[in-house]
C-alpha positions in Angstrom: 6.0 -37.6 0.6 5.2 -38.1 -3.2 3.2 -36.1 -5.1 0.0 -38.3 -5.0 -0.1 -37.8 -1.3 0.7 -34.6 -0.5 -2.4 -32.5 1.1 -3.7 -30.4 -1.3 -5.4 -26.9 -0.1 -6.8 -24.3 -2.5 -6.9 -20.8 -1.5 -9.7 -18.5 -2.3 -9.0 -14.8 -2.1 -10.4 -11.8 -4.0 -7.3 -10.5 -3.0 -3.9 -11.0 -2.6 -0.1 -9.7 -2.6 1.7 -8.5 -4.7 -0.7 -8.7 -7.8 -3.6 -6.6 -6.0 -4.0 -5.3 -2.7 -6.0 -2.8 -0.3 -4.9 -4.0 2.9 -3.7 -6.5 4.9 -5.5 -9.3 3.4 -3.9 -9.5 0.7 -0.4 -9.8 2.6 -2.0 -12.2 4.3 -3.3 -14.5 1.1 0.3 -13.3 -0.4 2.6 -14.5 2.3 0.7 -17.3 4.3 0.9 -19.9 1.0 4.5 -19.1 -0.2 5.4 -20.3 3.4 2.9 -23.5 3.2 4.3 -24.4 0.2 7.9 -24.9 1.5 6.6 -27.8 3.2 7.0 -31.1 1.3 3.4 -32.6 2.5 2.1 -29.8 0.9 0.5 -28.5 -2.5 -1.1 -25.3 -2.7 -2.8 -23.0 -5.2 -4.7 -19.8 -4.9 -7.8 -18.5 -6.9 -8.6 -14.8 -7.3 -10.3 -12.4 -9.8 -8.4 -11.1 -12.4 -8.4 -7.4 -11.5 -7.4 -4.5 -13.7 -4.5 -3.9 -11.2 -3.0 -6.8 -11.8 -2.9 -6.1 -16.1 -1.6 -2.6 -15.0 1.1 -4.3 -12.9 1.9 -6.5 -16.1 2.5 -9.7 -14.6 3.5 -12.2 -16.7 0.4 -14.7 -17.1 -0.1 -17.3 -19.6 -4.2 -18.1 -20.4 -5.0 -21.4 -18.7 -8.4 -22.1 -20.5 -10.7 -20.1 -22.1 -14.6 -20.0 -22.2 -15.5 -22.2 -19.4 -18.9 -21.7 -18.1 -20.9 -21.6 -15.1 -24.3 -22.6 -14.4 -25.8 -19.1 -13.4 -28.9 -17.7 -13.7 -27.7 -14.3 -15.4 -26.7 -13.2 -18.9 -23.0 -13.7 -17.5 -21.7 -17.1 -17.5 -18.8 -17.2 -19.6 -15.0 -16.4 -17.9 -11.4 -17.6 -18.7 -8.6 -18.3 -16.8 -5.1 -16.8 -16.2 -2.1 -18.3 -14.5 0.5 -16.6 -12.6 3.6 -18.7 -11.2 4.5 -17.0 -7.5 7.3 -18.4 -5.5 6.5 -22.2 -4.8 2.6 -22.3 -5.7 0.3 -21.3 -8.9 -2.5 -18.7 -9.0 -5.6 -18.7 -11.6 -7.2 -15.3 -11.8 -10.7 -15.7 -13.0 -10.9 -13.4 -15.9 -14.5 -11.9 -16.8 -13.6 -8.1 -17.9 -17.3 -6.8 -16.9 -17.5 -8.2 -13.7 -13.3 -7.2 -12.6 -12.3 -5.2 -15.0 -12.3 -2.3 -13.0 -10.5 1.0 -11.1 -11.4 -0.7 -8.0 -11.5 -4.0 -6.3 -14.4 -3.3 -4.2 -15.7 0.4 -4.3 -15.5 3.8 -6.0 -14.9 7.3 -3.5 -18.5 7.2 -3.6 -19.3 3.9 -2.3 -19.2 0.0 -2.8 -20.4 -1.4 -6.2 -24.1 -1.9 -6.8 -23.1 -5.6 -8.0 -20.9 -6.7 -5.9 -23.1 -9.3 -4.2 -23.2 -10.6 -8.1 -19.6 -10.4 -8.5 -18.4 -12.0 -5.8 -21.1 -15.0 -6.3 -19.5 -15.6 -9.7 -16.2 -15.3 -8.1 -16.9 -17.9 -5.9 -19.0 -20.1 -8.5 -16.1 -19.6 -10.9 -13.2 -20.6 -8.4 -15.0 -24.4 -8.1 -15.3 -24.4 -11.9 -11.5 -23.8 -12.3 -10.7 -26.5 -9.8 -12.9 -29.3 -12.2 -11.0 -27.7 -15.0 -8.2 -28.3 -13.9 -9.1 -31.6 -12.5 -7.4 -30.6 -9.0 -9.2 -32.3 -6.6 -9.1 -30.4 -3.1 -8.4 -31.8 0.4 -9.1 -28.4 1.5 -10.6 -25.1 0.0 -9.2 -22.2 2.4 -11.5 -19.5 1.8 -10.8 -16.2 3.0 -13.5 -13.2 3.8 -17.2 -12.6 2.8 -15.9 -12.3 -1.1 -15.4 -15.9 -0.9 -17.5 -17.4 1.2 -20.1 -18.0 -1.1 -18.2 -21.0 -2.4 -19.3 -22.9 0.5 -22.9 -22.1 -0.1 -22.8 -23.6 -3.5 -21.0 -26.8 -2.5 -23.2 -27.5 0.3 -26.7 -26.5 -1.4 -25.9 -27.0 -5.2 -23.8 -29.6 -5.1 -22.5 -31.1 -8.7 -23.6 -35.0 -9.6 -20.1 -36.1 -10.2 -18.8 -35.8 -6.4 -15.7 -34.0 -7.4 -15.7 -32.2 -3.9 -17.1 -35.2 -1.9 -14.1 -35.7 0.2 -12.9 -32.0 0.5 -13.2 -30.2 3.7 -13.6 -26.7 4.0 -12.1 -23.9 6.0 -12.9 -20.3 6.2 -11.1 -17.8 7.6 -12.5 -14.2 8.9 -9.8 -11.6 8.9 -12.1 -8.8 10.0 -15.9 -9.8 11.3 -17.1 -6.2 10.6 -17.4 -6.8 6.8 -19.8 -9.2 6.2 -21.4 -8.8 2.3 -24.9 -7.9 2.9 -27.0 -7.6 -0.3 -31.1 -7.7 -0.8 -32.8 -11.1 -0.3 -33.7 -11.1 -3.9 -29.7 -11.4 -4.9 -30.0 -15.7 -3.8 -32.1 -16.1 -7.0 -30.0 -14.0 -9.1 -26.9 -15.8 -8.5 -28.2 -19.4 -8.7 -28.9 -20.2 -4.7 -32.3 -21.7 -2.9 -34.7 -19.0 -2.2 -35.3 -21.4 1.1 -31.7 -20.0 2.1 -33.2 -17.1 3.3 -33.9 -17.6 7.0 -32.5 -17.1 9.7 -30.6 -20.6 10.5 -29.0 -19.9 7.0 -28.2 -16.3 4.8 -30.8 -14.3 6.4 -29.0 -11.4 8.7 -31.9 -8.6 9.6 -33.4 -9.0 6.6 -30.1 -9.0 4.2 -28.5 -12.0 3.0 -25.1 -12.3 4.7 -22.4 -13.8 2.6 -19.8 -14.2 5.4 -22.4 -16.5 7.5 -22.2 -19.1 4.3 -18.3 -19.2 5.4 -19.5 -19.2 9.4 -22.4 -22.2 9.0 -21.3 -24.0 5.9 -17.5 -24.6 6.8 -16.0 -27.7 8.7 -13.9 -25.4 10.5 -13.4 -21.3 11.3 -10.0 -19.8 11.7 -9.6 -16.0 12.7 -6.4 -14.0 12.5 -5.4 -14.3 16.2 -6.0 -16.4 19.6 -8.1 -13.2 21.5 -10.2 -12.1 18.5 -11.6 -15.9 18.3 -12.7 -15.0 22.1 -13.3 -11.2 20.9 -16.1 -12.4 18.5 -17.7 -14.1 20.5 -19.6 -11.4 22.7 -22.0 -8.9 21.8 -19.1 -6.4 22.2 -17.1 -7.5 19.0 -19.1 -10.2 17.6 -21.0 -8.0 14.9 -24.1 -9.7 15.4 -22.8 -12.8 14.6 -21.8 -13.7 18.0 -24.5 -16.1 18.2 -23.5 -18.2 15.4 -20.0 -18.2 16.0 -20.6 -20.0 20.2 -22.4 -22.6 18.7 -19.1 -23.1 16.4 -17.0 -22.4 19.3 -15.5 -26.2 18.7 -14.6 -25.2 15.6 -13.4 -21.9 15.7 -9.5 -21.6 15.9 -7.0 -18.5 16.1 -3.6 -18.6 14.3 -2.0 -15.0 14.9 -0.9 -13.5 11.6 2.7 -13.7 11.2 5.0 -11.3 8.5 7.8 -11.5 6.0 11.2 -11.2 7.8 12.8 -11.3 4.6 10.7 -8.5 3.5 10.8 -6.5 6.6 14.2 -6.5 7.8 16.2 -2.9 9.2 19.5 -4.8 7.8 18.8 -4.8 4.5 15.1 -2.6 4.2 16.0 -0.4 0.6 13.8 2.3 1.8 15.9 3.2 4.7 18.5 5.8 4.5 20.6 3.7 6.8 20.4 -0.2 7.9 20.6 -1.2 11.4 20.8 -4.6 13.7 20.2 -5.6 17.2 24.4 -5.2 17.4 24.5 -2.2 15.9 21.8 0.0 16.3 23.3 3.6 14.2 21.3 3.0 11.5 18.5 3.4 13.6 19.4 7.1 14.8 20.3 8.0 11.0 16.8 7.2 10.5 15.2 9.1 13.0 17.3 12.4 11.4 15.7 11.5 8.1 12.2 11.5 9.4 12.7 14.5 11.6 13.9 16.2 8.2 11.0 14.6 6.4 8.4 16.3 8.4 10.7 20.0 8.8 11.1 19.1 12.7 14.2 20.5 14.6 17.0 17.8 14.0 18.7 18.2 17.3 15.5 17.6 19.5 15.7 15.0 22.2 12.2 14.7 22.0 10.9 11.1 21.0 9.1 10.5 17.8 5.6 8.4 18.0 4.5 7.3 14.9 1.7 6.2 13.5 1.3 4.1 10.3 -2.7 3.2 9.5 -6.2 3.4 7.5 -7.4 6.7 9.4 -10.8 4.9 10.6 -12.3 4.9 13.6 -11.8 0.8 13.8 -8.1 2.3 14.2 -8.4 4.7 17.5 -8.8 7.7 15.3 -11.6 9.1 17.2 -10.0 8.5 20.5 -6.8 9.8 19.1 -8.6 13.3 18.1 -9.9 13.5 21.4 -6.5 13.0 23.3 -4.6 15.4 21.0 -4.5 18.3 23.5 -3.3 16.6 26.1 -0.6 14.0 24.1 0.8 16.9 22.3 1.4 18.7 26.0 4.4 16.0 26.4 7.6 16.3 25.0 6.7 14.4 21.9 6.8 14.7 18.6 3.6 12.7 16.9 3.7 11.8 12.8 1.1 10.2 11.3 0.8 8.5 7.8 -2.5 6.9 6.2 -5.5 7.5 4.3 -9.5 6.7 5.2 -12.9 8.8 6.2 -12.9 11.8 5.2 -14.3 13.2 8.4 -10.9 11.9 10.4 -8.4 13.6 7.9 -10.3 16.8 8.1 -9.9 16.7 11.6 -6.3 15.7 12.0 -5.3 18.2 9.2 -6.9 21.0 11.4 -4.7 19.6 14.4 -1.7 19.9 12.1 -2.2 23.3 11.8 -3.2 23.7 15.7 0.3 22.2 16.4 2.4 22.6 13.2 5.9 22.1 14.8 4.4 18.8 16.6 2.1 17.2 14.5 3.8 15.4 11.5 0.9 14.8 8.6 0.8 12.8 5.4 -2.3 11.8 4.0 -1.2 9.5 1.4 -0.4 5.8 0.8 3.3 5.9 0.7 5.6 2.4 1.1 9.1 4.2 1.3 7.9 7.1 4.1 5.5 3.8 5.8 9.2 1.9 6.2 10.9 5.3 7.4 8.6 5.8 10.1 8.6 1.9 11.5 12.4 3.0 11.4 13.0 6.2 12.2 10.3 6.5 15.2 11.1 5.8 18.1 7.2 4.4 19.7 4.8 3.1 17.4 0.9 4.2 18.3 -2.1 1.9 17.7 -5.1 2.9 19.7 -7.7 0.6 17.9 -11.2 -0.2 19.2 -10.6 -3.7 18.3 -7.7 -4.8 15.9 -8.4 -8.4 14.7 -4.4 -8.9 14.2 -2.3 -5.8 13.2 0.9 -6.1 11.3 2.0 -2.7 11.9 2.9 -3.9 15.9 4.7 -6.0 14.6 6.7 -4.4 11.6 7.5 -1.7 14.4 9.0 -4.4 16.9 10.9 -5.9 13.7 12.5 -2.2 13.5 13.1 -2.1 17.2 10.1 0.4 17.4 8.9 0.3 20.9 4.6 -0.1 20.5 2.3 1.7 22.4 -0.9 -0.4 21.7 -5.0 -0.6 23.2 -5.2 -4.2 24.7 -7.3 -5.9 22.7 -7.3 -9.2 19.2 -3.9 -9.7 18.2 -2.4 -6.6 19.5 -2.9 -8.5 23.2 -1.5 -11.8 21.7 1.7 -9.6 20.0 2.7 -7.0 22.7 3.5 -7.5 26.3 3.9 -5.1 29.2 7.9 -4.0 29.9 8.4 -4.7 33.4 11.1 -2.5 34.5 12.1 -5.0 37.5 12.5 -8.1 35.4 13.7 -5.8 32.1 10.6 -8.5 30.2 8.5 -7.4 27.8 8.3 -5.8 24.3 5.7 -2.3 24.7 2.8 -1.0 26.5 -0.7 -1.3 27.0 -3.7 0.4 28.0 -7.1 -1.4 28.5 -10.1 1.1 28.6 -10.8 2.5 25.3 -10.8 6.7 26.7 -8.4 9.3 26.7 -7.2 9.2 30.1 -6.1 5.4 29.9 -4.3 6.4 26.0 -2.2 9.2 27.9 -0.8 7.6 30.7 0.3 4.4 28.2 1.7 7.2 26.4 3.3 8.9 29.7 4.4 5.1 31.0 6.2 4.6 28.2 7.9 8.1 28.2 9.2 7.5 31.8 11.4 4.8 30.3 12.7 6.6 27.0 16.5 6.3 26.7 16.8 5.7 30.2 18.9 3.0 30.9 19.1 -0.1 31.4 14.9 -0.2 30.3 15.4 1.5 26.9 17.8 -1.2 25.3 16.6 -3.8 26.8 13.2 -2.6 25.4 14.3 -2.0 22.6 16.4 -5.6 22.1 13.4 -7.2 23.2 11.4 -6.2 20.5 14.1 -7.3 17.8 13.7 -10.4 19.4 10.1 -10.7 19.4 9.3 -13.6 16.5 6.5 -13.2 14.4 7.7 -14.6 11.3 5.6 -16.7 8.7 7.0 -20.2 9.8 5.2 -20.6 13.1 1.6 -19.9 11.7 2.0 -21.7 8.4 2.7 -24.7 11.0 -0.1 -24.2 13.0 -2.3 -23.5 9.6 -1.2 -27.4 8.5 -1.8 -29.2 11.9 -5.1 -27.4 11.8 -5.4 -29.3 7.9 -4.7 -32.5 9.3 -6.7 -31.9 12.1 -9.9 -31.5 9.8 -8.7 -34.2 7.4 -8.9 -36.9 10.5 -12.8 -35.7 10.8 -15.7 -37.4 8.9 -16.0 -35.4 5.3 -19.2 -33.8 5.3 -22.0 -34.9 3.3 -23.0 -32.2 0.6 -26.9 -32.0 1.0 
């Protein structure tokens, strides 16, 4: 397939691997079009903002134009462009140094930005610019999260004369439904939008205007991160009040599970592991479980397991339900570390339990790559009780390090880990279903029963090195899902 008729997708992303990150967005946006662009029928690029971590990271960039303008009703319509060449695809960075130029990406310690509704408008506004600039006409625009949703907005209500997006369809994926970018009804005026927007069928959300709804109404199609959160959000339970919205576009809603880097996370050749390890040789994996028992001053020659625990300490993660089943986890003959930063209230609270259970309790409040890797390693279950957990990664980086996870039952944990069944020796980890302390312990105590007993442990364990959640499968479901929407009627811009 020549050039002229390859399928051309733009991503959006106010975030994205390895230039600037805060979670797992960003190795989402980072990962998913490296892998798209291996395929010949495909051409992809990615627009972002230029943040002030990415000129700390000193990336090479070279300007792509300077002073274009937007047609924006503020004193701030003037940005330039950077390019960045990753690994098979090109990323602009829209470069206006109020508006990104900043110690954050989206909030200070003491809160989200006052502007951001403005910031992220211009973003989006911005992003369509660059694409006329750069006279790349889109067969899709792949938007990702409330930062870019607006984009969609402004195509269909402010549609530009010379059609340049007449024949582009336009996808939006939500990687977490909970943030939504609600701002005062006034912001539609200040950043160029019909006041008219402001109702209920549109932007309006309980009196706010709701950027992730322009991805939700305004889009041809709606992907999520994983086959049960597409279900998830649509009841009252998970659907963030959105719910409705989201069954009437129940025919267009689709979930592609996450995938991860297996070049990137791989026990055979992982440089942050004191030793490397495969499914035929597994050593490596008991010289890392030393190393983290001396990380945390545990007693080396313990039997006892080590559960681990990699996360943003929120309560979205289980961290409330964790603090209440403390007591009664750290009665078993475990040993439980925990890495992560998040509220404040949940790492007061798990430092005080470090101190209640100092030679049990492993604590690092920090964000720390190398001991993160260690732990997927070294541990020998992996603990993710979330109250609802539109993907996860961390599953499945513990499965890729033959970490046994001990997971709540719900998004893309369900589609990732599956009960062991000690009688057919199937399955990868364990689950629990109710989201209370009693159900939490005995997944924990289920799982215990089977630790290095054998035949169940290796086969557990091998069964999670063989669990496949690599890149390739969802960047081909991702492009059957383009040509899916390419075979539909292109929307008429109103």
């Amino acid at each position: 397939m020549n050039a002229e008729t390859r399928i051309r997708v733009a991503f959006l992303t106010p975030e994205m691997a390895p230039l600037a990150k805060t979670g797992g967005l960003a190795d989402v946006t980072g990962a998913l079009p490296r892998y798209l662009a291996r395929n010949p029928q495909l051409e992809v690029v990615a627009i972002m903002p230029l943040h002030r971590e990415v000129r700390k990271k000193n990336f090479p960039l070279k300007t792509a134009f300077e002073h274009l303008t937007i047609d924006w009703p503020g004193s701030e319509k003037v940005f330039s462009v950077q390019e960045f060449q990753s690994e098979g695809f090109r990323v602009y960075l829209i470069d206006n140094p109020r508006l990104f130029d900043r110690d954050y990406l989206y909030s200070t310690p003491e809160g989200d930005y006052p502007d951001n509704g403005e910031r992220f408008a211009f973003f989006s506004l911005a992003a369509l610019e660059t694409l006329r600039a750069l006279s790349w006409k889109p067969d899709i625009i792949h938007a990702h999260d409330w930062q870019s949703a607006l984009a969609f907005a402004y195509l269909r209500h402010r549609p530009a004369a010379d059609g340049f997006f007449a024949d582009t369809r336009l996808l939006f994926t939500i990687h977490n439904l909970a943030y939504q970018g609600l701002f005062p009804a006034d912001l539609l005026g200040r950043v160029g939008l019909p006041r008219h927007l402001f109702n209920p069928e549109d932007l309006e959300f309980y009196g706010k205007v709701n950027f992730l709804k322009a991805g939700l109404l305004y889009s041809d199609a709606i992907s999520t991160v994983s086959p049960t959160y597409s279900r998830e959000i649509q009841t009252a339970e998970f659907g963030c009040g959105l719910e409705g919205v989201l069954r009437k576009r129940s025919d267009r809603l689709f979930g592609i599970l996450n995938g991860i880097d297996y070049l990137e996370w791989n026990p055979e050749t992982d440089p942050a592991l004191p030793a490397h390890y495969s499914k035929g040789n597994l050593a490596g994996k008991s010289v890392c479980r030393l190393e983290l028992l001396r990380y945390f001053n545990f007693q080396l020659d313990s039997n006892r397991p080590v559960v681990g625990m990699v996360s943003r300490l929120a309560g979205q993660k289980g961290f409330d339900l964790l603090a209440k089943s403390l007591d009664e986890l750290l009665k078993k003959e475990l040993y439980l570390v925990i890495l992560g930063t998040g509220e404040i209230e949940i790492q007061n609270l798990l430092v005080e339990a470090q101190k209640k259970y100092p030679g049990r309790l492993g604590l690092k409040i920090a964000f720390d790559d190398r001991l993160a890797r260690l732990i997927y390693a070294g541990s020998d279950f992996f603990l993710i009780p979330s109250r609802y957990e539109p993907c996860g990664l961390t599953q499945m980086y513990s499965l890729r390090y033959g970490t046994v996870p001990i997971v709540r039952s719900t998004g893309g944990l369900r589609d990732t880990v599956s009960e062991f069944n000690p009688s057919t020796l199937q399955g990868n980890g364990f689950l629990f279903q109710d989201y209370q302390t009693a159900p939490l312990v005995e997944a924990v105590s289920r799982a215990l029963t089977f630790y290095r007993k054998e035949p169940f442990w290796s086969r557990l364990v091998a069964n999670g090195l063989d669990s496949d959640f690599s890149w390739e499968k969802s960047a081909g479901d991702y492009f059957n899902l383009y040509r899916q929407m390419l075979s539909w009627p292109a929307a008429r811009f109103s």
